[in-house]
ROBA-462091 format. One record per residue (C-alpha): x, y, z. Coordinates in steps of 0.05 Angstrom, whole numbers. Each point is the difference from the previous one (the first is absolute). Example, Ala and Ser with C-alpha at 12.3 -4.5 7.8 and 13.67 -1.06 7.14 Angstrom:
BEGIN
R        x        y        z
R      246      -90      156
R       27       69      -13
# end
This chain:
BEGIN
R        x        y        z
R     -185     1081      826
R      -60      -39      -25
R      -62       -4       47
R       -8      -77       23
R      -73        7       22
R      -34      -43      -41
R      -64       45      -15
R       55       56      -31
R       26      -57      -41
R      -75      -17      -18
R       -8       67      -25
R       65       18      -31
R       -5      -65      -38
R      -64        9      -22
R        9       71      -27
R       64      -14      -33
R      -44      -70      -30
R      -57       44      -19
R       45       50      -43
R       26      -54      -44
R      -52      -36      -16
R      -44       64      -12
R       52       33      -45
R        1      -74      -41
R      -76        3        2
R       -2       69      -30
R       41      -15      -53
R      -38      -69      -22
R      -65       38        7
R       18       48      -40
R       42      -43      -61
R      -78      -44        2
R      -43       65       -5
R      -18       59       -2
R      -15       -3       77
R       42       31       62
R       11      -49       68
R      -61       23       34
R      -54      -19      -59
R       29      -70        9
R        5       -5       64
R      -74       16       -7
R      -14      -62      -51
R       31      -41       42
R      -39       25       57
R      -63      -18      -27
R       27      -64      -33
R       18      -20       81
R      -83       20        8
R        3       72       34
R      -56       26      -50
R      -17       67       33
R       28       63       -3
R        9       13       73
R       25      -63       16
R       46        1      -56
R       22       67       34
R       13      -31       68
R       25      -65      -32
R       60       45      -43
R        9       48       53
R      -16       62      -59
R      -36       64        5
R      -65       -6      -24
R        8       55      -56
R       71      -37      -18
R      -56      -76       -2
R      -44       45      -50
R       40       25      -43
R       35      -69      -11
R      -71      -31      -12
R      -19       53      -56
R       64      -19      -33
R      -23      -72       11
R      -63       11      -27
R       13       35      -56
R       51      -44      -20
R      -47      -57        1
R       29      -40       62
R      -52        8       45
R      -80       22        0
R      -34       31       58
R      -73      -32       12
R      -47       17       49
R        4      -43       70
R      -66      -38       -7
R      -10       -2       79
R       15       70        4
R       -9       40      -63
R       37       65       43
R       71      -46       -8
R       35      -22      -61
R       37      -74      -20
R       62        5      -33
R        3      -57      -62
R       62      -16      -39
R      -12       -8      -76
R       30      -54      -39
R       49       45      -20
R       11       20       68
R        6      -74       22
R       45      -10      -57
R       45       60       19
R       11      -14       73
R       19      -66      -29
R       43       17      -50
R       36       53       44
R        9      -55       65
R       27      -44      -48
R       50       48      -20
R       21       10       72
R        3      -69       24
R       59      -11      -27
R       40       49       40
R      -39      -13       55
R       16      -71        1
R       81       18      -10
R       -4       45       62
R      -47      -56       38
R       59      -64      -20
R       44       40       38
R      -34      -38       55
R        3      -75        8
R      -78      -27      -20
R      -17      -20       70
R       26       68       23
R      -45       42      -54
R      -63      -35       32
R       17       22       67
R       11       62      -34
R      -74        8      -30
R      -31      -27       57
R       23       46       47
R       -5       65      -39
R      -85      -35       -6
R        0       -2       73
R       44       75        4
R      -59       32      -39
R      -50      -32       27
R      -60       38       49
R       22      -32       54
R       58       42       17
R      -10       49       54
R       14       75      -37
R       16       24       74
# end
């Protein structure tokens, strides 16, 4: 028997949601370059603005060492530099490239497609309701109690 209550639904819909368009994701990322999901869920991450390394740890929900080790590859990859916060020279701005720009580019575009077959599934009025309320789901205004 399935469980009506709506916040199970919310959360076995989600899951089963978030595994396949992860496992599409991975395999984009990968066929674009020589990058795993994390690293560009970092570029995109600092495309969105979220430019420091702790809030791009709080932001992504990743273990700090798992953030650094995806920033060296970054880094030495030539996707992003690491510069000195002029406010606060003890903090550190992360800074896509324009090869990093150009990659997190290149690889959304190679998602969208899917992404947009899975999204026409819905009728257009009903994928805006759909964005909308996943903005106000993840929002700071819901109580984590």
């Amino acid at each position: 028997m399935v469980d009506a209550a709506p916040e199970l639904r919310l959360l076995d819909a989600l899951y089963r949601l978030n595994k396949l368009v992860v496992a599409d994701a991975r395999v984009h990322v990968a066929a674009s370059a020589d990058l795993d999901l994390v690293d560009f869920l970092v570029l995109r991450t600092v495309k969105m603005g979220i430019d420091n390394p702790g809030d791009l740890v709080s932001d992504l929900g990743l273990n700090p060492s798992v953030l650094s080790r995806s920033l060296s590859r970054l880094v030495d990859s030539g996707l992003v530099t690491r510069e000195i916060d002029v406010t606060d020279s003890r903090r550190s701005r992360i800074r896509l490239t324009d090869s990093g720009l150009q990659t997190t580019d290149d690889i959304g575009a190679r998602m969208r497609p899917s992404l947009a077959k899975r999204l026409q599934l819905l009728p257009p009025n009903r994928i805006r309701v759909l964005l909308d309320s996943l903005d106000i789901l993840c929002g700071d205004a819901v109580d984590r109690t």
